[in-house]
Structure formats: structure tokens, C-alpha cells
FIZAGU-321409 format. One line per 8 residues: number of its first residue (from 1); their letters; for each residue z, y, x of C-alpha. Coordinates in steps of 0.001 Angstrom, whole numbers. Layout:
BEGIN
NUM> A> Z/Y/X  ...
This chain:
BEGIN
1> XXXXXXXX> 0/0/0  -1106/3632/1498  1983/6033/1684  1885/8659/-923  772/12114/1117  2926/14061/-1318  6221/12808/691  5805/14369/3363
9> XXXXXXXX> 5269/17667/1431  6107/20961/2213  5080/20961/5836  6825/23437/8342  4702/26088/9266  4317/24826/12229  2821/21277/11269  874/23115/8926
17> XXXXXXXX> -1088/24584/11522  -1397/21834/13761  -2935/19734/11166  -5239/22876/9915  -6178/23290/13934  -6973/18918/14293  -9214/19327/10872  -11986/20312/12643
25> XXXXXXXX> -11714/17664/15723  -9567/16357/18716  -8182/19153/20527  -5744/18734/23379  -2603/20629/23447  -3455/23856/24680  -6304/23570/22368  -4403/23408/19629
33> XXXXXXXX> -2017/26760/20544  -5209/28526/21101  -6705/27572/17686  -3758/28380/15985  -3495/31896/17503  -6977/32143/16123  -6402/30464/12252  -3835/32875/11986
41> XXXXXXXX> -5241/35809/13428  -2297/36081/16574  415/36383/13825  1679/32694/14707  2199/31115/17620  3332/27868/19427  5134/27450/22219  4976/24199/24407
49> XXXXXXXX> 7816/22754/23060  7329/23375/19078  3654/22363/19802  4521/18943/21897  8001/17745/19744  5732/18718/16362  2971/16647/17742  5467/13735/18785
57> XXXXXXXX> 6611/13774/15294  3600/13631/13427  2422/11335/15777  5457/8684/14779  4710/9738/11153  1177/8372/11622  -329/11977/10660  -1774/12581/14164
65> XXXXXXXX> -3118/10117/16449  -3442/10336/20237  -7169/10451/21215  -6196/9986/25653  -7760/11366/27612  -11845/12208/27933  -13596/10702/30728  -15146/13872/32766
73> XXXXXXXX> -11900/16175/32083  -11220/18260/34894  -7211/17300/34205  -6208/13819/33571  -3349/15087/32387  -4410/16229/29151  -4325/13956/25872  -6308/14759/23174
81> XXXXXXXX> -5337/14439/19450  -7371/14030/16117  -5929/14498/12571  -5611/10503/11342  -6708/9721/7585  -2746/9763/6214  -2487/13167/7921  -5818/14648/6358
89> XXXXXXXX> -4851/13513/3003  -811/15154/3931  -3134/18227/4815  -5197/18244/1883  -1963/18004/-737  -109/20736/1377  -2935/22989/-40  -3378/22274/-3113
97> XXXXXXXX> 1034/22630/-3872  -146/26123/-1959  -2607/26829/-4025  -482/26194/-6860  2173/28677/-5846  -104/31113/-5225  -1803/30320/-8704  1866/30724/-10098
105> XXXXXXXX> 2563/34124/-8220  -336/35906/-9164  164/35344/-12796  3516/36600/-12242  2876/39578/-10362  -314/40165/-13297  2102/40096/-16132  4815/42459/-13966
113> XXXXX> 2001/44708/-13316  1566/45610/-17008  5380/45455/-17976  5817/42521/-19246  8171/40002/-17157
């Protein structure tokens, strides 16, 4: 039986982002800070250590999955990482409770708007 994506729901922030960054392809670590500066247009950042204990814990959750490393890297160091299919479908149910609240808040601030709360 496939675990239910909506259990691991609300994502931090910062898992949020690393699973928005891995949507589009293995990235190694400082891959993945750099994309998420970008995403987020510099307002959030990750540091080593958020980026490598969120990625260790995703990683045991079965949401991320360690790629290695690619044959030609300049560093052999570096481990790449790809968004597995549990972690797309964790990713795709984050957005759609977001959504929802979002939904929710505009209707709220609409009726507020024209005095009636």
C-alpha cells in the first residue's frame, strides 16, 4: 500500500523549497541553495546545515532520493538528489492545502473589504 502524501502535510518552509527546487531535476546541494535563493526571489535562504539535516530527513522519509555522484564532476564530493515519486506527490498536496488557504483568505479579505465580516 502507497503512503498517503497528505501525512506528511504541512511541510516546513524549508522542505517546501527543497522539494519545489528537486521538481525540476537532480541538483546537488549547493544547487539546491542557489535555486531556492532564486524560487523565492533572495527572500529565503538555506544554510548548509538546514539544507543537509532537511535533505537527510526527507531522504529517510523516502521523499528525496540520493542520485551519487555524476561521472565527469569536477568534485567527487558532491551527491546529487532528485525528488522521488512519494515526495512529488507530498509536493503536489502541499499545494493544493496552499491553494486552499489562499482560496479561503481571499474570500475573507473580499467580504472584509465591503464590510461585511
Amino acid at each position: 500500500m502507497k503512503p498517503d502524501p497528505t501525512k506528511f502535510l504541512p511541510l516546513l518552509p524549508a522542505s517546501l523549497h527543497i522539494l519545489l527546487a528537486l521538481s525540476a531535476g537532480e541538483l546537488h546541494g549547493y544547487a539546491i541553495m542557489q535555486e531556492v535563493a532564486r524560487q523565492s526571489g533572495g527572500q529565503y535562504k538555506l544554510g548548509p546545515g538546514t539544507l543537509y539535516d532537511n535533505l537527510q530527513r526527507l531522504t529517510t522519509q523516502g521523499l528525496v532520493e540520493e542520485a551519487g555522484a555524476r561521472e565527469g564532476d569536477d568534485d567527487p564530493r558532491r551527491r546529487y538528489y532528485r525528488l522521488g515519486a512519494l515526495g512529488r506527490g507530498v509536493l503536489s498536496a502541499e499545494v493544493e492545502r496552499m491553494e486552499a488557504i489562499v482560496h479561503a483568505a481571499k474570500l475573507r479579505l473580499a467580504r472584509t473589504k465591503f464590510g461585511r465580516a
